[in-house]
C-alpha positions as CSV (number, residue, x, y, z in Angstrom):
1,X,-2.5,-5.1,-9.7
2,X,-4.2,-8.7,-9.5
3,X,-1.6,-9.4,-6.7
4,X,-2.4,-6.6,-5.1
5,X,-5.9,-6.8,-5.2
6,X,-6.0,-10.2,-4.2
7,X,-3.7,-9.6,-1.4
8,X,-6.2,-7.0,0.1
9,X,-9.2,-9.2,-0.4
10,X,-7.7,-12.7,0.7
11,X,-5.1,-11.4,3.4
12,X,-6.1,-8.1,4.4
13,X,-2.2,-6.8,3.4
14,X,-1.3,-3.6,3.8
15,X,1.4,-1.6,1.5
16,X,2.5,1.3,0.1
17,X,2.1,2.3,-3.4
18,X,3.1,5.3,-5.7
19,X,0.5,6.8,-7.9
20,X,3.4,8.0,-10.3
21,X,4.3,4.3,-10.2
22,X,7.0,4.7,-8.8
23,X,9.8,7.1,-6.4
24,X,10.0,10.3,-8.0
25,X,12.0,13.6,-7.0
26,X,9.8,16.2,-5.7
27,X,11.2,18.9,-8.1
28,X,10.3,16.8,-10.9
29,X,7.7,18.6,-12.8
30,X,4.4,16.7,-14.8
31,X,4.4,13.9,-13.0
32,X,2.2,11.4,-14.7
33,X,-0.5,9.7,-12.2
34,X,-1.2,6.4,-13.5
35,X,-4.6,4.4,-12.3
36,X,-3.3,1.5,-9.9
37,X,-3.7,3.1,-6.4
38,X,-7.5,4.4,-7.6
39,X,-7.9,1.0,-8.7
40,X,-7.3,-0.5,-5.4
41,X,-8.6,2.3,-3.6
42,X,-11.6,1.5,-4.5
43,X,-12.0,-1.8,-4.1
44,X,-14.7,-3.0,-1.3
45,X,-13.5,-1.9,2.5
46,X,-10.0,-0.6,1.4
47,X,-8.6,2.0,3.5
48,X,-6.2,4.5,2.1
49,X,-3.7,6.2,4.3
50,X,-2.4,9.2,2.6
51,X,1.6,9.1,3.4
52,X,4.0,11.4,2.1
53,X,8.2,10.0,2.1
54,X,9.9,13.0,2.0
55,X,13.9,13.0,1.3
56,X,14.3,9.7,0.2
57,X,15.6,11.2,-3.7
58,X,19.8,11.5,-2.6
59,X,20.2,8.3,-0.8
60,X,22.7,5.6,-1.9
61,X,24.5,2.9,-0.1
62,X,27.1,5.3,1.6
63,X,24.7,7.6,3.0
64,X,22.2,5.1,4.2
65,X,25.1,3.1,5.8
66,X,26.3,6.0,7.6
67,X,23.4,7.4,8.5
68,X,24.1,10.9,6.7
69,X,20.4,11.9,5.1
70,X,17.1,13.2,6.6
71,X,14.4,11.4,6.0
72,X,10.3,12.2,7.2
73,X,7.2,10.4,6.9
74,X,3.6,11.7,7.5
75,X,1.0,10.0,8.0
76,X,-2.6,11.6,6.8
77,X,-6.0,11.0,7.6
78,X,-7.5,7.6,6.9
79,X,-10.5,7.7,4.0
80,X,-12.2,5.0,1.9
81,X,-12.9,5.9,-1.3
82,X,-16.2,8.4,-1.9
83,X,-16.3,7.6,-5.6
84,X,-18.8,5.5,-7.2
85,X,-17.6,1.9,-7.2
86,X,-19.9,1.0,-9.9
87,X,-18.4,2.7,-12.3
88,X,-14.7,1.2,-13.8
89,X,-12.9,2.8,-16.1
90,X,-9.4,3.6,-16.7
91,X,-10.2,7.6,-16.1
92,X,-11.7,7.2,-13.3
93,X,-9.1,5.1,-11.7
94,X,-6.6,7.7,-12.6
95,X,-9.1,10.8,-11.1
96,X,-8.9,8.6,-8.0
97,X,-5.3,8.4,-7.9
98,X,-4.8,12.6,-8.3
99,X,-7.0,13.0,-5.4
100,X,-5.1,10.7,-3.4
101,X,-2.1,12.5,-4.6
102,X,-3.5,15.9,-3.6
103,X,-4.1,14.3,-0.3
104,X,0.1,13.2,0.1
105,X,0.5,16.8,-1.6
106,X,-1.0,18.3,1.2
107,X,1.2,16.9,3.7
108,X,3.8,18.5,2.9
109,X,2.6,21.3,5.3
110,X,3.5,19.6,8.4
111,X,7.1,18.7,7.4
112,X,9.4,20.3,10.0
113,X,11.8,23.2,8.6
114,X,15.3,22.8,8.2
């Protein structure tokens, strides 16, 4: 997260980052949230864009290559964090990351039907 942080402060980067720390399948049930995205979200004049990557979880080379999958991004609302940034701890980071995961979540309403 150093990198990262230092990225947004020095460079002004931009990138996208899983709060289950990774691509996960969404059938997969107890995800475990994990602190990094509340971290940075909360840094000073970070701007989180709730994105939800849907039906990314059965591609491989073949299918990408031939073009044979469906795959949708949506783009939420832009927010900066509402927490208190004076406060850092470890619980908080991860609180920060559910709601930003209840914020993807809640995309999934505007994903077309098949």
């Amino acid at each position: 997260l150093k990198v990262h942080s230092d990225l947004i402060k020095n460079r002004g980067a931009s990138f996208l980052i899983f709060p289950e720390g990774k691509r996960v399948s969404p059938d997969t049930k107890d995800r475990k949230i994990h602190g990094g995205a509340g971290y940075l979200a909360q840094l000073p004049d970070v701007i989180v864009v709730p994105t939800l990557v849907h039906g990314f979880t059965n591609i491989n080379k073949k299918t990408f290559v031939l073009r044979k999958h469906r795959t949708n991004v949506v783009f939420g609302t832009p927010t900066t964090s509402s927490v208190d940034k004076k406060v850092h701890s470890t619980n908080q980071y991860i609180e920060t990351a559910k709601l930003i995961m209840e914020d993807v979540e809640s995309l999934s309403a505007y994903l077309p039907t098949v």
